[in-house]
C-alpha positions in Angstrom: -27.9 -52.5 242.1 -25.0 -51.6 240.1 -25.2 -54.6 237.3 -29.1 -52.7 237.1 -26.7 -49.2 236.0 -24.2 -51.2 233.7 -27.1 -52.9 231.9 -28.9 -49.4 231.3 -25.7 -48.0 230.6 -25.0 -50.5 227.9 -28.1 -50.5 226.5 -27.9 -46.7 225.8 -24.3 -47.2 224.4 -25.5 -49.7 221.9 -28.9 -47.7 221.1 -26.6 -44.4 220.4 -24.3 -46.4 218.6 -26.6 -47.9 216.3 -28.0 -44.1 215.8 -24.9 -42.1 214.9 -23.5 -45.2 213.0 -26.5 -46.5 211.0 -29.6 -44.5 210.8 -27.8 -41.0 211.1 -25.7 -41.7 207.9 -28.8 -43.5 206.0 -30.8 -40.0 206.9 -28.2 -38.2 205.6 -27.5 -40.4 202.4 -31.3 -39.7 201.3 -30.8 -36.0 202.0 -27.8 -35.3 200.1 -29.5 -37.3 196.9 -32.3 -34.9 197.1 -30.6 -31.8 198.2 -28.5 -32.1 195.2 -31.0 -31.6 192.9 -30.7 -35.1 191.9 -35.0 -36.7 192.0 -35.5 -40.1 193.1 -35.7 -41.7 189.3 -32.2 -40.6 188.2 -30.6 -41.5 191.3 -32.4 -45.3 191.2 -31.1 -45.4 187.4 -27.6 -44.2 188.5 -27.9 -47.2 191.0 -28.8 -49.3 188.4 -26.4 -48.8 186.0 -23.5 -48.9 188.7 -25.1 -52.5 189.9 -25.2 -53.2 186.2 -21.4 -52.2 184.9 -20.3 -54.4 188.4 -22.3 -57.6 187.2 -20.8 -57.4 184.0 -17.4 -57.2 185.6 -18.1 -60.0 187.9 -19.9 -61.9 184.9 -16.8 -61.9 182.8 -14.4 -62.2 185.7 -16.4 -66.1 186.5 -16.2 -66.5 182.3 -11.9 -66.0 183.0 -11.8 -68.0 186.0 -14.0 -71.1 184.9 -11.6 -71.2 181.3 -8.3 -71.2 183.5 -9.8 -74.0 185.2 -10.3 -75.8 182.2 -6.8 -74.8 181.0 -5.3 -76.2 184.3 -7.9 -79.7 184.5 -7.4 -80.1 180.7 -10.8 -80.8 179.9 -10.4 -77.7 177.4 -12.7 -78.7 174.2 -11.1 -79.6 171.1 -12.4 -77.7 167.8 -11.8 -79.8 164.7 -9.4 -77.9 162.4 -10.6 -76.1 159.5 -11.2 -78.0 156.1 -8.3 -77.1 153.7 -8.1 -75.9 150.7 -6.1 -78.1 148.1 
Protein backbone atom coordinates (compact mmCIF):
# COMPACT_ATOMS: atom_id res chain seq x y z
CA UNK A 1 0.00 0.00 0.00
CA UNK A 2 2.54 2.60 0.59
CA UNK A 3 4.67 2.09 -2.87
CA UNK A 4 0.57 2.75 -4.27
CA UNK A 5 1.09 6.57 -2.15
CA UNK A 6 4.81 7.10 -3.39
CA UNK A 7 3.83 6.43 -6.96
CA UNK A 8 0.81 8.96 -6.83
CA UNK A 9 2.96 11.15 -4.93
CA UNK A 10 5.56 11.16 -7.69
CA UNK A 11 3.45 11.41 -10.32
CA UNK A 12 1.84 14.63 -8.95
CA UNK A 13 5.50 15.93 -8.27
CA UNK A 14 6.44 15.50 -11.80
CA UNK A 15 2.95 16.71 -13.33
CA UNK A 16 3.40 20.10 -11.05
CA UNK A 17 6.76 20.28 -11.99
CA UNK A 18 6.38 20.13 -15.62
CA UNK A 19 3.46 22.97 -14.97
CA UNK A 20 5.29 25.66 -13.02
CA UNK A 21 8.46 24.90 -15.10
CA UNK A 22 7.24 24.51 -18.70
CA UNK A 23 3.76 25.47 -19.57
CA UNK A 24 3.43 28.31 -16.78
CA UNK A 25 6.43 30.19 -18.27
CA UNK A 26 5.37 29.48 -22.13
CA UNK A 27 1.72 31.00 -20.94
CA UNK A 28 3.34 33.72 -19.66
CA UNK A 29 5.90 34.35 -22.52
CA UNK A 30 2.81 34.75 -25.06
CA UNK A 31 1.15 37.09 -22.57
CA UNK A 32 3.85 39.46 -22.02
CA UNK A 33 4.37 39.67 -26.08
CA UNK A 34 0.77 40.72 -26.38
CA UNK A 35 0.35 42.65 -23.33
CA UNK A 36 3.12 44.87 -24.40
CA UNK A 37 1.48 46.10 -27.20
CA UNK A 38 3.74 44.25 -29.33
CA UNK A 39 1.01 42.10 -32.27
CA UNK A 40 1.96 38.70 -33.25
CA UNK A 41 3.64 39.87 -36.87
CA UNK A 42 6.30 42.20 -35.24
CA UNK A 43 7.20 39.91 -32.64
CA UNK A 44 7.67 36.75 -35.42
CA UNK A 45 9.83 39.38 -37.50
CA UNK A 46 11.78 40.38 -34.29
CA UNK A 47 12.26 36.44 -34.03
CA UNK A 48 13.33 36.36 -37.30
CA UNK A 49 15.72 38.80 -37.50
CA UNK A 50 17.42 37.69 -34.11
CA UNK A 51 17.51 33.84 -35.75
CA UNK A 52 18.85 35.71 -38.78
CA UNK A 53 21.84 38.05 -37.24
CA UNK A 54 22.80 34.50 -35.18
CA UNK A 55 23.13 32.49 -38.51
CA UNK A 56 25.20 34.88 -39.89
CA UNK A 57 27.38 34.85 -36.90
CA UNK A 58 27.60 31.10 -36.88
CA UNK A 59 27.92 31.26 -40.85
CA UNK A 60 31.00 33.27 -40.72
CA UNK A 61 32.33 31.73 -37.48
CA UNK A 62 32.36 27.92 -39.74
CA UNK A 63 33.97 30.28 -42.88
CA UNK A 64 37.05 31.22 -39.83
CA UNK A 65 37.25 27.87 -38.55
CA UNK A 66 37.25 25.73 -42.00
CA UNK A 67 40.34 28.54 -43.28
CA UNK A 68 42.39 27.81 -39.98
CA UNK A 69 42.03 24.32 -40.76
CA UNK A 70 43.43 24.78 -44.02
CA UNK A 71 46.18 27.07 -42.63
CA UNK A 72 47.11 24.30 -40.05
CA UNK A 73 46.64 21.01 -42.92
CA UNK A 74 48.38 23.22 -45.54
CA UNK A 75 46.12 22.43 -48.25
CA UNK A 76 45.63 26.37 -48.38
CA UNK A 77 45.16 27.23 -52.37
CA UNK A 78 47.82 28.89 -54.10
CA UNK A 79 46.88 32.09 -56.34
CA UNK A 80 49.28 32.65 -59.15
CA UNK A 81 50.96 36.01 -58.69
CA UNK A 82 49.89 39.01 -60.58
CA UNK A 83 51.38 39.54 -64.15
CA UNK A 84 54.06 42.38 -63.91
CA UNK A 85 54.45 45.22 -65.45
CA UNK A 86 57.90 45.78 -67.24
Amino acid sequence: MPSTWLAAAVAVAAIAATYFFCVRPGMRGRCAASGSGATAENFAGAKAAELDRQLAELREEVRMVRAQDMLDTGQVPHKSAPPSES
